[in-house]
N, CA, C and O atoms as CSV, one atom per row, in Angstrom:
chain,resi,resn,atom,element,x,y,z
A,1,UNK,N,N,7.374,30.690,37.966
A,1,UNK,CA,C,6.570,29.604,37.427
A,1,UNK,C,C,6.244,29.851,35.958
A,1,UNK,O,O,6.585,28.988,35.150
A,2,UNK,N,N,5.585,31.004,35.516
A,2,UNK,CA,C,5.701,31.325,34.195
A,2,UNK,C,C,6.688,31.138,33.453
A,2,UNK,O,O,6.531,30.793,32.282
A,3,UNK,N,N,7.945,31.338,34.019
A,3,UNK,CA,C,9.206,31.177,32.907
A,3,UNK,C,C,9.117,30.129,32.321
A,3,UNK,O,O,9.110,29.980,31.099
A,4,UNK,N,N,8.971,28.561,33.895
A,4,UNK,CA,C,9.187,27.325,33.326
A,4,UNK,C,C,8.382,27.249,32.324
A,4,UNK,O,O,8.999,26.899,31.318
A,5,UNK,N,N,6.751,27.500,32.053
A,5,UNK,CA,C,6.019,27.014,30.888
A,5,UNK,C,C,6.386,28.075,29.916
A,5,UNK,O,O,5.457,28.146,29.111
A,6,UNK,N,N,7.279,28.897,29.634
A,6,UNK,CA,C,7.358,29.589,28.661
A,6,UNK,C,C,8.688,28.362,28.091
A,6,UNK,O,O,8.709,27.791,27.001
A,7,UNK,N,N,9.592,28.244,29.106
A,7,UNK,CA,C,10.693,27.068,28.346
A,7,UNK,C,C,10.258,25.748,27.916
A,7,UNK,O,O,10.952,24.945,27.291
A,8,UNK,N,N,9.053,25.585,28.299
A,8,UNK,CA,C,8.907,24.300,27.820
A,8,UNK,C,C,7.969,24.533,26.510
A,8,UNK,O,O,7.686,23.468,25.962
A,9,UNK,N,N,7.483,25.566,25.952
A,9,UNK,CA,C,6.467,25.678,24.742
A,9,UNK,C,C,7.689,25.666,24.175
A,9,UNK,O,O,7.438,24.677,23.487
A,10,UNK,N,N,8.551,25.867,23.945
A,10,UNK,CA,C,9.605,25.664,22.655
A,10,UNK,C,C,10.480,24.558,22.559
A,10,UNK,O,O,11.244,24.346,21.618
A,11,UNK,N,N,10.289,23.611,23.933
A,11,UNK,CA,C,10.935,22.399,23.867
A,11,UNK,C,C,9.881,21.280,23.119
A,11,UNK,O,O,10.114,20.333,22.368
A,12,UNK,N,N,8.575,21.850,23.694
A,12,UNK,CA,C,7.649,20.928,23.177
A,12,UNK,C,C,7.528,20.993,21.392
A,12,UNK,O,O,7.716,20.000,20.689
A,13,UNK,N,N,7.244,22.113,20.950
A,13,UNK,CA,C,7.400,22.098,19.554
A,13,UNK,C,C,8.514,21.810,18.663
A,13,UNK,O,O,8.374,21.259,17.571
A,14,UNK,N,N,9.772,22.245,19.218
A,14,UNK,CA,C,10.822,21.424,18.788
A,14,UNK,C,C,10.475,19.746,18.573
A,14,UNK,O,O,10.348,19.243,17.456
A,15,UNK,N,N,10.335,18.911,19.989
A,15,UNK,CA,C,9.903,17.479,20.225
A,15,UNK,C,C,9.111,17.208,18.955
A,15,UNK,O,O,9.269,16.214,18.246
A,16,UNK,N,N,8.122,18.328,18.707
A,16,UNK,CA,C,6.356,17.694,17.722
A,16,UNK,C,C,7.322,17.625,16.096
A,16,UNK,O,O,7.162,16.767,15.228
A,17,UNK,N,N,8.336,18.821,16.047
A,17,UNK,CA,C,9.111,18.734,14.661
A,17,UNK,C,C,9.700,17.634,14.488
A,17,UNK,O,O,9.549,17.079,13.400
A,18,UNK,N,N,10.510,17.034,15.480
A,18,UNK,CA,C,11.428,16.025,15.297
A,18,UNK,C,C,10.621,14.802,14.577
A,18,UNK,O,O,10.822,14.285,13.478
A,19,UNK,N,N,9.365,14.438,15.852
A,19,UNK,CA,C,8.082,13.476,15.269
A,19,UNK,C,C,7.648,13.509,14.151
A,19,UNK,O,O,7.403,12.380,13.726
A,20,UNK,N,N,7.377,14.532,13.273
A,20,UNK,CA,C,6.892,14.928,11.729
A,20,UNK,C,C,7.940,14.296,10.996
A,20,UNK,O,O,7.521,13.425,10.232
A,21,UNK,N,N,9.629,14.529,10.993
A,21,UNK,CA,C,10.035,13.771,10.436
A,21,UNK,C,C,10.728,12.626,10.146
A,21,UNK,O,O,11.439,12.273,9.205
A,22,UNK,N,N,10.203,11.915,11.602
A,22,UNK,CA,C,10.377,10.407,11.570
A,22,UNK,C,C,9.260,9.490,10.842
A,22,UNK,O,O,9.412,8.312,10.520
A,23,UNK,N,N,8.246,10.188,10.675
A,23,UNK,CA,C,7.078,9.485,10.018
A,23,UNK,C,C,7.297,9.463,8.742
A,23,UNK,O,O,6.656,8.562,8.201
A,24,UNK,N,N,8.143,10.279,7.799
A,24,UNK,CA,C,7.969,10.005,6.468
A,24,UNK,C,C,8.455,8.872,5.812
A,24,UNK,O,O,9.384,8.415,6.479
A,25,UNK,N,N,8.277,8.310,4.953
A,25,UNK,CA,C,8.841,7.580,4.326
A,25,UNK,C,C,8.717,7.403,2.646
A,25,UNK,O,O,7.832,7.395,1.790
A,26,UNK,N,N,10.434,7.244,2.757
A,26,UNK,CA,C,10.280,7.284,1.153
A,26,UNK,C,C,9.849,6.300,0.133
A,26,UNK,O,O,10.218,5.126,0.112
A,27,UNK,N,N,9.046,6.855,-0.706
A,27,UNK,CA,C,8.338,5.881,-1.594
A,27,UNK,C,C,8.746,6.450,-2.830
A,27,UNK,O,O,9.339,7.522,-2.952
A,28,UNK,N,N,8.264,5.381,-4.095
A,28,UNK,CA,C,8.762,5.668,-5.504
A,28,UNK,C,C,6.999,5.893,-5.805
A,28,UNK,O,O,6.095,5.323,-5.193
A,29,UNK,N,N,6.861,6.841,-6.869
A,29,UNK,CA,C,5.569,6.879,-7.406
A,29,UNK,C,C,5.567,7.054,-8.848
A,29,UNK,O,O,6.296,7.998,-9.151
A,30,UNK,N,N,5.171,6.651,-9.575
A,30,UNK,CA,C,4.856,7.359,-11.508
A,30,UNK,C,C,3.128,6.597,-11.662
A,30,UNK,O,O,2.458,6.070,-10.775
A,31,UNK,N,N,2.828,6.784,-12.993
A,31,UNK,CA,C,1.667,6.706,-13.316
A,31,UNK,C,C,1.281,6.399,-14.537
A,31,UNK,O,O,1.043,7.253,-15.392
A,32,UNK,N,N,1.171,4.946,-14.749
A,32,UNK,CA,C,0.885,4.583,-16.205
A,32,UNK,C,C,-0.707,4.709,-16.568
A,32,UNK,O,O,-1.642,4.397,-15.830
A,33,UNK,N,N,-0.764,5.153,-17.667
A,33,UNK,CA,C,-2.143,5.396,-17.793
A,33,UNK,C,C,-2.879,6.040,-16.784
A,33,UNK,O,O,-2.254,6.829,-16.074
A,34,UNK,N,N,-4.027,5.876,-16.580
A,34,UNK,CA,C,-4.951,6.654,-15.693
A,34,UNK,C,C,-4.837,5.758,-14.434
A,34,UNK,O,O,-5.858,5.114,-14.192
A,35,UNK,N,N,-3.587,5.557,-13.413
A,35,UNK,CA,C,-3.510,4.858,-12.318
A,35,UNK,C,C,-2.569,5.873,-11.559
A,35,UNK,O,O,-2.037,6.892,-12.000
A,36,UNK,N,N,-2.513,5.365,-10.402
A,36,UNK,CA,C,-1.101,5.875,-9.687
A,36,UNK,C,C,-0.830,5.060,-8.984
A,36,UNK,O,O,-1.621,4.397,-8.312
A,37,UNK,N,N,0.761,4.933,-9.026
A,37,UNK,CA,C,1.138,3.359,-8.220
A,37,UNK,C,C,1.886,3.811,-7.604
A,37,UNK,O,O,2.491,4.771,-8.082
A,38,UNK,N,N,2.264,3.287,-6.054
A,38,UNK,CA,C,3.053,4.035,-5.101
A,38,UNK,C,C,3.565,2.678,-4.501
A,38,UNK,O,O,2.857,1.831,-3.955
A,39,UNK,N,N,5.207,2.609,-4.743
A,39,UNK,CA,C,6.269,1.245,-4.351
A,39,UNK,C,C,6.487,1.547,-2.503
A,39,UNK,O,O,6.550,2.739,-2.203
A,40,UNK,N,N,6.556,0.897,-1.759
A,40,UNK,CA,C,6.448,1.633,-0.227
A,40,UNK,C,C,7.921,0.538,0.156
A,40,UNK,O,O,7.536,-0.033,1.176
A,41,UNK,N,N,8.931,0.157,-0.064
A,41,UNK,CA,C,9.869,-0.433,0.055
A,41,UNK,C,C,10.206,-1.017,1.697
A,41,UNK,O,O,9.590,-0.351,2.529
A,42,UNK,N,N,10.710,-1.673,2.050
A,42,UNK,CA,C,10.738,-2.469,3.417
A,42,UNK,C,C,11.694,-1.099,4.228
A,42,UNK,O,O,12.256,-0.197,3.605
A,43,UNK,N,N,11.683,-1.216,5.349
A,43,UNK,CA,C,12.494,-0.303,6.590
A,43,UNK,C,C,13.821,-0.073,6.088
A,43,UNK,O,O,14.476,0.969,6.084
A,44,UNK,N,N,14.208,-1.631,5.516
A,44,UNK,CA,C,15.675,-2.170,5.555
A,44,UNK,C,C,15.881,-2.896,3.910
A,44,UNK,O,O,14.915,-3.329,3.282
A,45,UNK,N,N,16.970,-2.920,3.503
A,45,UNK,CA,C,17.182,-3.160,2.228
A,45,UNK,C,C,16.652,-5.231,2.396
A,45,UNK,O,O,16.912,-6.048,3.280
A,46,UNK,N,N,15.989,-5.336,1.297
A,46,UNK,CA,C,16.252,-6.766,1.195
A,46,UNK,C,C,15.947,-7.637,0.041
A,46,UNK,O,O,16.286,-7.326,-1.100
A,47,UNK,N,N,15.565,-8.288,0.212
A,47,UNK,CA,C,15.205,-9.203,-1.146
A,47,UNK,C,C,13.858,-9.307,-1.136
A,47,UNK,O,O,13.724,-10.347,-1.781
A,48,UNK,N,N,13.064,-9.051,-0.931
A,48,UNK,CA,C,11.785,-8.784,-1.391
A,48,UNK,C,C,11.633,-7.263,-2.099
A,48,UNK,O,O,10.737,-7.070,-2.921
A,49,UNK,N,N,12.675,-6.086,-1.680
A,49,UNK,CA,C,12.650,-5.182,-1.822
A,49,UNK,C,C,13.687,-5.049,-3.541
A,49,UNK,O,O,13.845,-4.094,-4.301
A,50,UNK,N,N,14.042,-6.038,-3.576
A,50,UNK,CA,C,15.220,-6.417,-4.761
A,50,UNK,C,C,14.080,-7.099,-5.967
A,50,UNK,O,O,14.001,-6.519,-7.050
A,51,UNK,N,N,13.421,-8.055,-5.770
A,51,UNK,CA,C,12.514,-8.624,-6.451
A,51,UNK,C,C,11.396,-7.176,-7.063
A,51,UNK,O,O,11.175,-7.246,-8.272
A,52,UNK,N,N,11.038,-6.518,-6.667
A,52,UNK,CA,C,10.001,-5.696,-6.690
A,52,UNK,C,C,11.050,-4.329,-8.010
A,52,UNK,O,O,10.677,-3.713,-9.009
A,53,UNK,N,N,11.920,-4.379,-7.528
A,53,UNK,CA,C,12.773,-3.217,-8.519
A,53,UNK,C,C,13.289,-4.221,-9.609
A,53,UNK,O,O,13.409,-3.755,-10.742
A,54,UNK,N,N,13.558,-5.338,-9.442
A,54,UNK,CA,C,14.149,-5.998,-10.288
A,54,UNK,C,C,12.695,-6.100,-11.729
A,54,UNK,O,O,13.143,-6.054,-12.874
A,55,UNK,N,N,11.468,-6.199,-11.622
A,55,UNK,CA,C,10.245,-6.083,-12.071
A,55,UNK,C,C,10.166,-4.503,-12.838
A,55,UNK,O,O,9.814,-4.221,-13.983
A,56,UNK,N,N,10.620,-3.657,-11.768
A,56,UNK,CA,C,10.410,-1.975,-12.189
A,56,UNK,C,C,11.676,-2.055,-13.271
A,56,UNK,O,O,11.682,-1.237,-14.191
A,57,UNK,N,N,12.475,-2.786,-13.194
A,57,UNK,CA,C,13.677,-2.304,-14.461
A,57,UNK,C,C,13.304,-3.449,-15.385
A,57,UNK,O,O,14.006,-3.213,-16.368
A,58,UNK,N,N,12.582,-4.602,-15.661
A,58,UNK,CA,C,12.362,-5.378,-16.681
A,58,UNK,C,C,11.030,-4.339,-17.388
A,58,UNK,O,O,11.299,-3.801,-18.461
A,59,UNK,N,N,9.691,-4.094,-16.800
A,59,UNK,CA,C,8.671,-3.251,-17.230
A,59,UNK,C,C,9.252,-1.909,-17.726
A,59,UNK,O,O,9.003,-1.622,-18.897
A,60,UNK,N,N,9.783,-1.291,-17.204
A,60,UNK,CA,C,10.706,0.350,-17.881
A,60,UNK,C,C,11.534,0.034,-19.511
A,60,UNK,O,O,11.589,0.854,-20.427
A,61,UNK,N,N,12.203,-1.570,-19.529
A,61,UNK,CA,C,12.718,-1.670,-20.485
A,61,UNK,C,C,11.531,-1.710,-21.499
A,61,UNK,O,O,11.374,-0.850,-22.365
A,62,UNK,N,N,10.542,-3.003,-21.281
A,62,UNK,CA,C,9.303,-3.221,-22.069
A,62,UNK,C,C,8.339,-1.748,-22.416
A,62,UNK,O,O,8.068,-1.433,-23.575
A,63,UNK,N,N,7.814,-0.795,-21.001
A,63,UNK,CA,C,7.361,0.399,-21.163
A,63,UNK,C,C,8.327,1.218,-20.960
A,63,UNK,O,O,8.809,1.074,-19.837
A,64,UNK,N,N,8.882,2.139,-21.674
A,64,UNK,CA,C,9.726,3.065,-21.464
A,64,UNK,C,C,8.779,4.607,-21.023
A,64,UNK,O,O,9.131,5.314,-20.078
A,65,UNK,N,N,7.939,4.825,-21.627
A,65,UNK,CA,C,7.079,6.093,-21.265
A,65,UNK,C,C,6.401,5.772,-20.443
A,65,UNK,O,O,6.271,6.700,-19.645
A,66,UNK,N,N,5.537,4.425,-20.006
A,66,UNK,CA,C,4.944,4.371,-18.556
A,66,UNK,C,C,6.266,5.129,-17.377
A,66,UNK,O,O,5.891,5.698,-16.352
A,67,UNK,N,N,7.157,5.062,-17.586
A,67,UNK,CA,C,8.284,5.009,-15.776
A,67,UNK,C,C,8.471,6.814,-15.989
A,67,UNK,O,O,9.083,7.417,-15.107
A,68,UNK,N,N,7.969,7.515,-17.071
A,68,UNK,CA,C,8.436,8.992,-17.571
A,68,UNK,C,C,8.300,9.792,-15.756
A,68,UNK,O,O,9.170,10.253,-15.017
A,69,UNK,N,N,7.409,9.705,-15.660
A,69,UNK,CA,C,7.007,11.051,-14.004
A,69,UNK,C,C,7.501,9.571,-12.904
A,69,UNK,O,O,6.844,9.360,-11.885
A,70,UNK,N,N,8.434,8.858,-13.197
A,70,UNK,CA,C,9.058,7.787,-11.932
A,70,UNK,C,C,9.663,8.840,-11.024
A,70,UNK,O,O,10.400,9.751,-11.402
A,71,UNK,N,N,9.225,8.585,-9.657
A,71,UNK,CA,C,10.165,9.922,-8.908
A,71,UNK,C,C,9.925,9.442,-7.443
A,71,UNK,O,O,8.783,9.221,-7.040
A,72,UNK,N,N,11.225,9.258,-6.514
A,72,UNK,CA,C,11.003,8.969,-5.149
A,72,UNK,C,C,10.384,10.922,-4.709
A,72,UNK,O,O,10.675,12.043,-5.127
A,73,UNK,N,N,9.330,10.281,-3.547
A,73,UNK,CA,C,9.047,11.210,-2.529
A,73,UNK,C,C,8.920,10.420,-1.081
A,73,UNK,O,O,8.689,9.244,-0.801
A,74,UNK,N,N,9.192,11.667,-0.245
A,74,UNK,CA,C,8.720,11.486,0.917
A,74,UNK,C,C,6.893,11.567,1.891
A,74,UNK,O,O,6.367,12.606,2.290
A,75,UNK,N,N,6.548,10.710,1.973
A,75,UNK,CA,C,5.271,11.002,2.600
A,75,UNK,C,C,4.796,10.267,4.093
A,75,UNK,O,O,5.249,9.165,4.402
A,76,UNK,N,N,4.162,10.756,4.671
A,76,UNK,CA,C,3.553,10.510,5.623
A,76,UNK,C,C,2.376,9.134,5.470
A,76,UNK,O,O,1.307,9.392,4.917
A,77,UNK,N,N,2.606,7.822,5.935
A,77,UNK,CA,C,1.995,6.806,5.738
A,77,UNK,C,C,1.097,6.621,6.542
A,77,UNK,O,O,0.458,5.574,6.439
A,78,UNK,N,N,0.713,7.721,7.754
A,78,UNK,CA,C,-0.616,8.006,8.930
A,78,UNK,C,C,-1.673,8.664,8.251
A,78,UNK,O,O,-2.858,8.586,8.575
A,79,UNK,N,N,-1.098,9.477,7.062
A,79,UNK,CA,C,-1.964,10.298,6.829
A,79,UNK,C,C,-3.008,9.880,5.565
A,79,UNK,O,O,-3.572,10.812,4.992
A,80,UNK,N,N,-3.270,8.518,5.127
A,80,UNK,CA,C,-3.118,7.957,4.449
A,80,UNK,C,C,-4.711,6.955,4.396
A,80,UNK,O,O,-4.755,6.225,5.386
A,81,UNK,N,N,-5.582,6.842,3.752
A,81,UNK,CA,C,-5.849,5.791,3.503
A,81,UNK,C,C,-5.556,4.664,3.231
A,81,UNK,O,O,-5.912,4.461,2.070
A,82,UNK,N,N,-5.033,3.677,3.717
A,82,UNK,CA,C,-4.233,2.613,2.906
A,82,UNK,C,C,-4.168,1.537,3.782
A,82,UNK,O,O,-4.095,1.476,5.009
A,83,UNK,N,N,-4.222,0.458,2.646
A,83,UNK,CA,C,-4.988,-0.706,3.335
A,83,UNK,C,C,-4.415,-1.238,4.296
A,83,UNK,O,O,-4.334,-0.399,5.193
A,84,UNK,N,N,-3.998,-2.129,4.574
A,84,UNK,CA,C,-2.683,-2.387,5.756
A,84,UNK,C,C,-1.163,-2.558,5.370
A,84,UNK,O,O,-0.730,-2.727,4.230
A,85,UNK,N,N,-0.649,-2.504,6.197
A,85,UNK,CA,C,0.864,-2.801,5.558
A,85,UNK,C,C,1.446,-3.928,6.597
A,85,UNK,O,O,1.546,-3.896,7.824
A,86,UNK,N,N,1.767,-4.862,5.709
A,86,UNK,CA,C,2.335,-6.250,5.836
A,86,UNK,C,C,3.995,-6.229,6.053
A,86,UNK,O,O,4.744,-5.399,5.538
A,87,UNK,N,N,4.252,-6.922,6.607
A,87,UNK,CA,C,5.994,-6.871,6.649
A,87,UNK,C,C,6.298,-6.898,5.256
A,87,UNK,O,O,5.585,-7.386,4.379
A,88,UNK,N,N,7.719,-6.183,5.065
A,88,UNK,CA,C,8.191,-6.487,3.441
A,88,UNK,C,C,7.339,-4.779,2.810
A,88,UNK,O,O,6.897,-3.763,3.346
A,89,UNK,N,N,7.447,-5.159,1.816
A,89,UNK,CA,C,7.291,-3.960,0.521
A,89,UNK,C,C,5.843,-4.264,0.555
A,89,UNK,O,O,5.198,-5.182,1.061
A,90,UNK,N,N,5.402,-2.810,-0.408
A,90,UNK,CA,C,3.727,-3.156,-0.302
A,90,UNK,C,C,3.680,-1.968,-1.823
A,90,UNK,O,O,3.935,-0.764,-1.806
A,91,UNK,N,N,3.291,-2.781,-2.961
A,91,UNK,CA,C,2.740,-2.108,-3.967
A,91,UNK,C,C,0.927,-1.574,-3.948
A,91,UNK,O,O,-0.127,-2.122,-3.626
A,92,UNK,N,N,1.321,-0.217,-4.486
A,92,UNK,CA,C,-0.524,-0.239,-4.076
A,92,UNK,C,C,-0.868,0.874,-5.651
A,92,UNK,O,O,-0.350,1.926,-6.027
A,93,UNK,N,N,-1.702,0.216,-6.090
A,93,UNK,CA,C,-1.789,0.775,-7.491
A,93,UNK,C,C,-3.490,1.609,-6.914
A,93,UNK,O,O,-4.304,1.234,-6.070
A,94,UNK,N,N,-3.475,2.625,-7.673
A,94,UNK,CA,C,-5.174,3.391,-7.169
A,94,UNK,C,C,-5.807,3.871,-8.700
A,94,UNK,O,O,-5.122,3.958,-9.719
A,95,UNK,N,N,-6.520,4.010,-8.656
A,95,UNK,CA,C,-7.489,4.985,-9.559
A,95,UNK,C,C,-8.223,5.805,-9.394
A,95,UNK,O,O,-9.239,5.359,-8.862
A,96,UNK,N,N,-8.269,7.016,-9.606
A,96,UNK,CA,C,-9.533,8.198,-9.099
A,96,UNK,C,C,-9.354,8.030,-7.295
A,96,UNK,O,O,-10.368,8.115,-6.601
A,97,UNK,N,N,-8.615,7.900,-6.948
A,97,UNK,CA,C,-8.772,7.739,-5.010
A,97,UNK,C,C,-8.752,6.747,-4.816
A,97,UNK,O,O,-8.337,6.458,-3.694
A,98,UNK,N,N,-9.123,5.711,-5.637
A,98,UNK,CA,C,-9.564,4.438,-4.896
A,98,UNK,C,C,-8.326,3.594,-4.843
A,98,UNK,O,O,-7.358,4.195,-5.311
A,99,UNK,N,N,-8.094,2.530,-4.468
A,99,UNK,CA,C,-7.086,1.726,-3.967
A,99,UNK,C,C,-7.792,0.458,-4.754
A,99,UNK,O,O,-8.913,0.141,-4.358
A,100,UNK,N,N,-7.186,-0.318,-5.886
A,100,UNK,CA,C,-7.990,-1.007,-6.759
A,100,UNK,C,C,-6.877,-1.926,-6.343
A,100,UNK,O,O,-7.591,-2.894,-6.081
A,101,UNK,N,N,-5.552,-2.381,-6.065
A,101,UNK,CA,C,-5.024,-3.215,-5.926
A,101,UNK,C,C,-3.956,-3.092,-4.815
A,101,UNK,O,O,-3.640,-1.984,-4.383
A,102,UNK,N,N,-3.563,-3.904,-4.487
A,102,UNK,CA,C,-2.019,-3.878,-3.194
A,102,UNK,C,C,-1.247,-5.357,-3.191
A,102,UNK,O,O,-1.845,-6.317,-2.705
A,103,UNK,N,N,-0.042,-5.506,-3.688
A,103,UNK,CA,C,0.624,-6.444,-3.398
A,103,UNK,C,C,1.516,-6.243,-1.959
A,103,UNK,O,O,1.722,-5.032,-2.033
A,104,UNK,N,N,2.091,-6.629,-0.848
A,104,UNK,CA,C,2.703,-7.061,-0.143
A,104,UNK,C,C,3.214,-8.488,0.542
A,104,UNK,O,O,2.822,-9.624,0.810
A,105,UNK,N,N,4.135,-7.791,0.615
A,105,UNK,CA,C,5.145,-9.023,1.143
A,105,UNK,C,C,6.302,-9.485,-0.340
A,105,UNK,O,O,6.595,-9.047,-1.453
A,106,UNK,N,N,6.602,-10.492,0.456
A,106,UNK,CA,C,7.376,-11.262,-0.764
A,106,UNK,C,C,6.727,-11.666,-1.756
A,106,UNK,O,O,5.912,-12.541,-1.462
A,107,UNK,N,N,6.769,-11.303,-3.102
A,107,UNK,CA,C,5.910,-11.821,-4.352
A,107,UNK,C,C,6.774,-12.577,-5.212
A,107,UNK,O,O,7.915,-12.696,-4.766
A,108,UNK,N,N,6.614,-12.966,-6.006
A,108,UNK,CA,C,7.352,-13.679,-7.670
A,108,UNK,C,C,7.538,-12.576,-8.202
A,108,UNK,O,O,6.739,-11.768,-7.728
A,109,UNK,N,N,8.347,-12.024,-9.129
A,109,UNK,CA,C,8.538,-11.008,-9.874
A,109,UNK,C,C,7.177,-11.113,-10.736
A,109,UNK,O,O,6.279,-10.272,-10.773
A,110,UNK,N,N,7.236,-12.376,-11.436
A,110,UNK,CA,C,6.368,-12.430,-12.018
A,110,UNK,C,C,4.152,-12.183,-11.688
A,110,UNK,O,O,3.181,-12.028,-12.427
A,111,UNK,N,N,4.367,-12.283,-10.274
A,111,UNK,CA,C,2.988,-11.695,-9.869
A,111,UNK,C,C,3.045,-10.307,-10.150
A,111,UNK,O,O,2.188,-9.665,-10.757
A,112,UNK,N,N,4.290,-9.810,-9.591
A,112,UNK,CA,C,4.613,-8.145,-9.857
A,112,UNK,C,C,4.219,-7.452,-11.165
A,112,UNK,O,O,3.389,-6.543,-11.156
A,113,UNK,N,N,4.754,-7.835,-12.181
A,113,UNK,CA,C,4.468,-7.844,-13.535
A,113,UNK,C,C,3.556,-8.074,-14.376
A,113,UNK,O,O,3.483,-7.363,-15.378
A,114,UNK,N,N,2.753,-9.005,-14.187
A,114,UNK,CA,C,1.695,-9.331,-13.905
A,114,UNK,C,C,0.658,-8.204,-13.878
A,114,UNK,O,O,0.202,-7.675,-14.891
A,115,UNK,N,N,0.325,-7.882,-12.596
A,115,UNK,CA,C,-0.481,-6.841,-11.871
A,115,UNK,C,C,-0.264,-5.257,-12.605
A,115,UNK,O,O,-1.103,-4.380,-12.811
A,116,UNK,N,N,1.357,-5.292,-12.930
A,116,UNK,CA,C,1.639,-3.634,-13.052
A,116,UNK,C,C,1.253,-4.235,-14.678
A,116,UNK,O,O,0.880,-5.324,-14.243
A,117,UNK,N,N,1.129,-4.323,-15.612
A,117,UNK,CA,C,0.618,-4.970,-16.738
A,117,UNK,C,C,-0.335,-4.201,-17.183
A,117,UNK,O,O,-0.438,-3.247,-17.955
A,118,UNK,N,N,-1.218,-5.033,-16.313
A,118,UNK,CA,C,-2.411,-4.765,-16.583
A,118,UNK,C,C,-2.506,-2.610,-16.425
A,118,UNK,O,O,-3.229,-1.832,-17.048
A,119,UNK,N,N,-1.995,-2.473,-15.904
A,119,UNK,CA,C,-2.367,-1.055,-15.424
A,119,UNK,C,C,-2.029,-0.224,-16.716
A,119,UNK,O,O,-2.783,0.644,-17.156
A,120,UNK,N,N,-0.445,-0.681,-17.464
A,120,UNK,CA,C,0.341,-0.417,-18.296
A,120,UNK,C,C,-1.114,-0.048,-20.070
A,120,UNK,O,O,-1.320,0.947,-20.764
A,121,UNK,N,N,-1.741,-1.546,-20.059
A,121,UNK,CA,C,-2.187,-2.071,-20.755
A,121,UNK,C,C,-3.787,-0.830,-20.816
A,121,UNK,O,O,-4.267,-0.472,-21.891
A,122,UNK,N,N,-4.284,-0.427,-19.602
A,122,UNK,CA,C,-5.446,0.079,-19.803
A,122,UNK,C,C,-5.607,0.995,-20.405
A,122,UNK,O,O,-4.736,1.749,-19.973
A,123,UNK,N,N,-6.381,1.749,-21.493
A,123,UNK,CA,C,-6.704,2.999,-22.048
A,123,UNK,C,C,-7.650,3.572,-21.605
A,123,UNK,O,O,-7.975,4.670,-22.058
């Protein structure tokens, strides 16, 4: 009887590893001015997810040193304060911890731009 629960403590932790890295997901992050903005892109490639980069390469041309620390990571979206997530992409710009803005879903480029702007713009 001991054996069996000795074979199963290493099946089980194996199982808990696998779980850790199905949860991550990759996001784009950089930081204009005193913000941090984190792009959370849809499951699946699409056009809301096209609109939202299509914005990140018009603003990079306009700000070239805002996109400088631009860098995909992987993170855990449980572990997370964060406001809800809507089908589609979900921009979420913060300051000091706080969560000061969130676009999701399908936007206008131009709401996109818009919003990241202002962040660009603050001193």
């Amino acid at each position: 009887m001991k054996s069996k629960r000795f074979m199963l403590i290493p099946a089980f932790v194996l199982l808990m590893a696998c779980q850790n890295d199905s949860t991550l997901t990759e996001v784009i992050t950089f930081k204009p001015s005193d913000y941090d903005v984190m792009f959370i892109p849809n499951d699946t490639s699409d056009e809301a997810d096209k609109i939202y980069m299509d914005a990140f390469i018009e603003l990079k041309a306009k700000y070239p040193t805002e996109f400088n620390e631009a860098k995909k990571v992987n993170i855990n979206l449980m572990n997370m304060d964060f406001i809800e997530r809507k089908n589609g992409p979900s921009l979420l710009i913060s300051k000091n911890g706080t969560t000061i803005a969130q676009l999701s879903g399908k936007k206008a480029k131009k709401e996109i731009i818009e919003q990241l702007e202002f962040t660009f713009r603050e001193e």
